[in-house]
N, C-alpha and C positions, 0 to 999 in steps of 0.2 A: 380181316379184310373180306369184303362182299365179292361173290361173284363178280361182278360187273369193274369190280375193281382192279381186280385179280387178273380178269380177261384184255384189261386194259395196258396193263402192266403186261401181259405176254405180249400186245400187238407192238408194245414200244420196243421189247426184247427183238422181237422177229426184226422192227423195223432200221434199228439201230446194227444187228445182226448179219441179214441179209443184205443192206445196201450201205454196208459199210461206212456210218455216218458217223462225223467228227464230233457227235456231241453223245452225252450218254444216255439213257432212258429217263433219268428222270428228267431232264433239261425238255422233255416232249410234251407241251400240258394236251388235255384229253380234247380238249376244242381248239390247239391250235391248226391252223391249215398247213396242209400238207403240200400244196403248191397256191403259185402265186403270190402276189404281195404280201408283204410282212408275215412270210410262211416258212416249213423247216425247208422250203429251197427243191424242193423234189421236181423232178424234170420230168419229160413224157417217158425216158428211159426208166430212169428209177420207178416210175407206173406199171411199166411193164413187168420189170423184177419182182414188184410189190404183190402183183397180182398172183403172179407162180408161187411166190414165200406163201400169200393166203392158202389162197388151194393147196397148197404142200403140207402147211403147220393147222388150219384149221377146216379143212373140207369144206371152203367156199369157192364154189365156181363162178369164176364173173364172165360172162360172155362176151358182150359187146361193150363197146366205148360209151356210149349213155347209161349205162350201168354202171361202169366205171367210174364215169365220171361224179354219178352219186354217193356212191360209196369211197371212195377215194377222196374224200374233203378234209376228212381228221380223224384219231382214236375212232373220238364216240362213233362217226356215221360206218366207221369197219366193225367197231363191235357192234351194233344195233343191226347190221346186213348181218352176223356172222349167226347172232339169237335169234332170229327172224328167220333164219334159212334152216333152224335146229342143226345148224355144222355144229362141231364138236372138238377142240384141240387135239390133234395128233397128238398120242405121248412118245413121249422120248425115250 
């Protein structure tokens, strides 16, 4: 399993995890969207939570709401902020 794969696989754990979602990690594909139409259904709440689980699990700070709102689209665009920021997964 590649890095990138593996990082992938953690953000579905955290996200399935943290916002207690009815479906499991693998049911998450890595460019599905995470809000809006034909997406896993994520609300401004669950944004909110999402944000603290990153920060918390991978030592990514997101600041503001246009940040957010970039990084917050699906897997890939959270793990690509997460490699881009050199955060680093929390161990457990």
């Amino acid at each position: 399993m590649s890095d990138t794969s593996a990082l992938n696989q953690q953000i579905k754990d955290v996200l399935v995890d943290e916002l207690m979602l009815d479906v499991t990690s693998d049911e998450i594909g890595d460019e599905m969207p995470l809000m809006g139409p034909d997406s896993l259904g994520l609300d401004s709440v669950d944004a909110l939570q999402l944000v603290v689980a990153i920060e918390k699990h991978f030592g990514l700070k997101i600041s503001d709401a246009e940040a957010a709102k970039g990084i917050l689209q699906s897997v890939t665009t959270i793990a690509t902020a997460i490699n881009d920021s050199g955060a680093s997964p929390a161990k457990a």
